[in-house]
C-alpha positions, 0 to 999 in steps of 0.5 A, a space after each residue: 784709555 784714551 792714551 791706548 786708543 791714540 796708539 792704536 790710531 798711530 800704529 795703524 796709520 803707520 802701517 796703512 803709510 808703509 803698506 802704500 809706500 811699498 806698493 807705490 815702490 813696486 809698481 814704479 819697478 814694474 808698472 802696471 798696464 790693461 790689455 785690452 780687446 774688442 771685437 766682432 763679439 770678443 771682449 778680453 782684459 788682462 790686468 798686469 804689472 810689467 816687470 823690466 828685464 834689466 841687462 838679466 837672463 829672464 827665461 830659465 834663470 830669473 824666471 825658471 823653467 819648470 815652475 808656476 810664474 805670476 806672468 808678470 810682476 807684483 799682484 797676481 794677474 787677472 784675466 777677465 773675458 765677457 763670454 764663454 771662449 775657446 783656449 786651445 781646444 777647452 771651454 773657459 766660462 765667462 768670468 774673472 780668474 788669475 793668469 799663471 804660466 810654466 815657461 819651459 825652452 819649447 812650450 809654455 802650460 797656460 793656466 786659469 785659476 779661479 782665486 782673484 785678488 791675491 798677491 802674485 806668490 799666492 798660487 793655489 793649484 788646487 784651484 786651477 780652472 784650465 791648463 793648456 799647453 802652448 808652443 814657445 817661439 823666439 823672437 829677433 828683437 829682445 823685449 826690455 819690458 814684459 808684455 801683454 797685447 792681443 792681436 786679431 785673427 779669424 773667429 778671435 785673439 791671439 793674446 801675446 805675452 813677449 819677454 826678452 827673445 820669447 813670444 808666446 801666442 795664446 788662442 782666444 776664440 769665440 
């Protein structure tokens, strides 16, 4: 009995030592980062790992156009944001949800989804919270390391997610 009980111990000590080594592997690929922003009331934050575009064609190739995307690398992202608040034109409730996207060349479907804490390939449609749509625009210089920032605007944020020459301006308003 004792002899089961040892294997048993060593057996998931080995996989509790692999499953760190490899998201200690990812995370150096693709690191993670916080977006952060508080002001006049508004209080946001996006956690999400920030993958390398490294000499690729990121839109339309590595990450295809038409089909749902982590925005970002390894765990899902999450999107937190302390009050209620306007995306676009609809309603997101104060809360947690993960941040999924589908770029297309003119315009990018911004999407909340109300599961947390899975991996980044762990997309449930059926538990989407909100859709909107965005327009995509160019940028001169190219963006080597995904990003997500926010900057101030009258009433709110715009969260910006930048990618090799693509930036997209989200609406975050009270």
């Amino acid at each position: 009995m004792k002899k089961i009980i040892r294997i048993v111990l060593i057996s998931v000590a080995v996989l509790a030592i692999s499953f760190f080594g490899y998201l200690t592997f990812t995370k150096s690929k693709s690191p993670a980062d916080k977006a952060v922003f508080k002001e006049n009331g508004l209080e946001v934050k996006v956690d999400y790992c920030r993958p390398y575009k490294k000499e690729r064609q990121v839109f339309g190739q590595l990450v295809p156009y038409g089909k749902v995307w982590r925005t970002g690398a390894n765990e899902a992202t999450l999107f937190e944001v302390k009050q209620d608040v306007k995306i676009g034109d609809k309603t997101l409730k104060a809360g947690k949800y993960t941040l999924w996207t589908i770029p297309t060349p003119d315009k990018w479907t911004i999407i909340f989804n109300g599961q947390t804490g899975q991996w980044g390939t762990q997309y449930d449609e059926t538990k989407d919270i909100m859709r909107v749509e965005v327009p995509s625009g160019k940028i001169a210089e190219t963006v080597e390391q995904f990003k997500i920032d926010f900057a101030p605007v009258t009433g709110g944020a715009d969260m910006i997610l930048s990618w090799e020459n693509t930036e997209i301006r989200v609406p975050v308003r009270l």
